[in-house]
C-alpha positions in Angstrom: 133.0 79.6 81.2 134.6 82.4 82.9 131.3 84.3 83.2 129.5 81.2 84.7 132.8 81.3 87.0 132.5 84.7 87.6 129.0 84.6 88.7 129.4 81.7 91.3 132.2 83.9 93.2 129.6 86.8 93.3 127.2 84.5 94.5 129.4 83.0 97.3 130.1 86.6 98.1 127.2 88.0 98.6 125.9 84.9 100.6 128.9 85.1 102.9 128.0 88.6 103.5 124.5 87.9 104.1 124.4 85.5 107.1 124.0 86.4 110.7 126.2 86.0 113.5 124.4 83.7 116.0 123.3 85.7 119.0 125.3 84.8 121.6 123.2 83.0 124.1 122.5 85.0 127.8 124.9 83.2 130.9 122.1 80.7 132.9 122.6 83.0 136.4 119.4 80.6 137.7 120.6 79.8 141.7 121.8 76.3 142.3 120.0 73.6 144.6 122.1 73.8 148.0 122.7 70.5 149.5 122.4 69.8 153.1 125.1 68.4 154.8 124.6 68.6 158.9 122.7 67.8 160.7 122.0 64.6 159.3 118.4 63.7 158.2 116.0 61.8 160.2 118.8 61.5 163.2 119.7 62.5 166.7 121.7 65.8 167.0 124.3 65.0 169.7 127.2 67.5 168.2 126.0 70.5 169.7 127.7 72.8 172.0 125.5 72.9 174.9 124.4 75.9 176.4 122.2 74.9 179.4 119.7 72.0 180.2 117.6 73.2 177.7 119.3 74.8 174.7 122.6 73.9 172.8 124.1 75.3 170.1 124.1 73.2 166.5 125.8 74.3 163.3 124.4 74.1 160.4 126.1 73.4 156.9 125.4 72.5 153.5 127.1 72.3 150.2 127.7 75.7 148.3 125.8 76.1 144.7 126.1 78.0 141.6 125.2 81.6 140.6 124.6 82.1 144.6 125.0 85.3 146.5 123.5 84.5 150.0 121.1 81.4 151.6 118.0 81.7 153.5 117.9 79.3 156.2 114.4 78.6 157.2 113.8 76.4 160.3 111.0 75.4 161.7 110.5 73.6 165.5 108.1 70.5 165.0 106.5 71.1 168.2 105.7 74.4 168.2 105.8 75.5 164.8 107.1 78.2 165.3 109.6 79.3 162.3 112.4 81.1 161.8 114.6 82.2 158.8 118.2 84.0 159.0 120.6 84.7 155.9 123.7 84.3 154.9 126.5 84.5 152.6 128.3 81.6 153.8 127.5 77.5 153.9 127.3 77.5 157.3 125.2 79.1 160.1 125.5 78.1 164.1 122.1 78.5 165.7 121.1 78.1 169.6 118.2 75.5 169.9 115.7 73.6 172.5 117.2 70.6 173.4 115.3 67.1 173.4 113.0 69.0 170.0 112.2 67.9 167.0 113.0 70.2 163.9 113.2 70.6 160.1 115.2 72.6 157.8 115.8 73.9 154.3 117.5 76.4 152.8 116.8 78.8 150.0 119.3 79.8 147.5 119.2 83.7 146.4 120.9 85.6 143.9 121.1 89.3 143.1 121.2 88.8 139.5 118.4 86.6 139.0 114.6 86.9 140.8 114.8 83.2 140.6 115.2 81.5 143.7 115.9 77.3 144.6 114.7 75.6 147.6 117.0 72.6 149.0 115.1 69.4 150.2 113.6 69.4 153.7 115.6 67.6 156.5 114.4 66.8 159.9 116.2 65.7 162.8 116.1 65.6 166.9 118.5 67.8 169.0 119.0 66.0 171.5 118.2 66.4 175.2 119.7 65.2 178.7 118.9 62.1 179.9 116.6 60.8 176.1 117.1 57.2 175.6 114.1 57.5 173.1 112.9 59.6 170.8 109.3 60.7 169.5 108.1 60.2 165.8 108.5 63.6 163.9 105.5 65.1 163.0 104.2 63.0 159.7 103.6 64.9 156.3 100.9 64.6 154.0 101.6 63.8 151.0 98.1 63.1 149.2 95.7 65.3 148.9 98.5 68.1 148.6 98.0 70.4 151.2 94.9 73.0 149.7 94.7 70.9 146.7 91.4 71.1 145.2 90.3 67.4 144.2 88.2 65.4 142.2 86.0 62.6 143.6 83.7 61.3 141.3 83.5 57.5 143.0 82.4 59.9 146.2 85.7 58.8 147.7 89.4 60.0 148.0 92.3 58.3 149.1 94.7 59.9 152.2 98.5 59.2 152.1 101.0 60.9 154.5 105.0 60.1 155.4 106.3 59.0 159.0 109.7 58.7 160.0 111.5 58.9 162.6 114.8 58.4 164.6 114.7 55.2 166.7 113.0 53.7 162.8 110.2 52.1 165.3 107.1 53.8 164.5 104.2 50.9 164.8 101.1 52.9 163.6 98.9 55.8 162.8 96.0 57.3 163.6 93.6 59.2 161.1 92.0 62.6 162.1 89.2 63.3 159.7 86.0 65.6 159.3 84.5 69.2 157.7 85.6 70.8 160.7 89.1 72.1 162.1 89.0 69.9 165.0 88.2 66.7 163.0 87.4 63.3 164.7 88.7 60.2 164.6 88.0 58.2 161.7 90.6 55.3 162.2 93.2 54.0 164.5 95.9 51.9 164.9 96.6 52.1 160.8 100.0 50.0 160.2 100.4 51.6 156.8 100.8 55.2 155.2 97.9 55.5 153.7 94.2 54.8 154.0 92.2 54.4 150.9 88.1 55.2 150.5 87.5 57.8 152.4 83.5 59.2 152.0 83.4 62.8 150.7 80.8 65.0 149.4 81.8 67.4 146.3 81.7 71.4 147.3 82.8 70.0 150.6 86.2 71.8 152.2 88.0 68.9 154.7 90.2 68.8 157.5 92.7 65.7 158.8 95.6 65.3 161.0 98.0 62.2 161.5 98.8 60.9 164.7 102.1 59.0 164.8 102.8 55.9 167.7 105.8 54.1 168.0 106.9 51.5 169.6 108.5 53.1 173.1 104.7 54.7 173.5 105.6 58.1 172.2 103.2 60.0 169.8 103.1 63.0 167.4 100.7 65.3 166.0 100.8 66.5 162.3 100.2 69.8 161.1 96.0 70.2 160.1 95.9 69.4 156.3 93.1 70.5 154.3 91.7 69.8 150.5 88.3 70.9 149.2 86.7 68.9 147.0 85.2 69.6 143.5 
């Protein structure tokens, strides 16, 4: 009995000895999603200092996030699109723009620890202008075919869909832009919805389309030139 006893201690013993500490698992230093904050989406910027009749100055803020050691701030002006990108360490950045002009922005979260980076959501909104009662649509986004998405179409057909917004909330339609070259043509007006199903294609075929958005005051806005090829 004492022997059997003897041998179960041993046996706990040498079990004991033989596990393994669990590696202790590596601190996630991943950059958080920064949240934007001001200016407000899909509105009218009327907090700016203003310059001149033509630029004001508009601050920019957003929520700090985790494992960050500096933000990119990456604007872009809806009319022009022409971008720009400045950095900083803060939550905040104050930034002289064109008054009465449509932009968007996002920031990017960086950190010197990780070569992982995490891109905020895309706002856009209107710094306002002297004198605007109304405001034009923003630029609308496509949203299917992806932008350089290769597609498949074997019912010879594919299926556009873009986003429109903007601040007065009155856009009344869309026109569709659409051809093989980068000046397409126009293959639809006066579309009430966001989309426009059954569009011919040709496989091998690389195409082109554009959005233009109309609301009801009369003003219009031109999208960026998509393009999708088609397998």
């Amino acid at each position: 009995m004492k022997s059997k006893l003897l041998i179960a201690v041993l046996f706990l013993i040498v079990t004991a000895c033989g596990k393994k500490n669990s590696p202790t698992p590596a601190p996630d230093l991943t950059p958080g999603k920064a949240v934007l904050t001001l200016p407000k989406q899909n509105e009218a910027c009327i907090s700016g200092t203003i310059i001149s009749s033509t630029q004001s100055s508009v601050l920019f803020t957003w929520v700090a996030s985790n494992n960050v050691d500096s933000y990119d701030l990456n604007l872009k002006n809806l009319l022009t699109g022409g971008t720009t990108s400045q950095t900083t360490s803060t939550t905040q950045l104050q930034i002289t723009l064109s008054r009465n002009t449509p932009y968007s922005w996002y920031i990017v979260s960086k950190s010197s620890k990780s070569a992982t980076t995490a891109q905020s959501d895309t706002w856009k909104f209107y710094n306002a202008g002297v004198g605007a009662v109304s405001y034009a649509p923003y630029p609308a986004d496509a949203v299917a075919p992806a932008i350089g998405q290769n597609v498949a179409a074997p019912a010879g057909t594919v299926n556009l869909s873009w986003k429109g917004s903007s601040v007065d909330g009155n856009i009344i339609s869309y026109d569709v832009y659409f051809g093989t070259s980068t000046s397409p043509v126009v293959l639809k007006t006066n579309v009430t919805d966001s989309f426009y199903n059954n569009v011919s294609v040709i496989s091998g075929s690389q195409y082109y389309w554009k959005i233009v958005t109309k609301d009801a005051n009369g003003n219009t806005s031109y999208s960026d030139l998509f393009q999708f090829k088609v397998n």
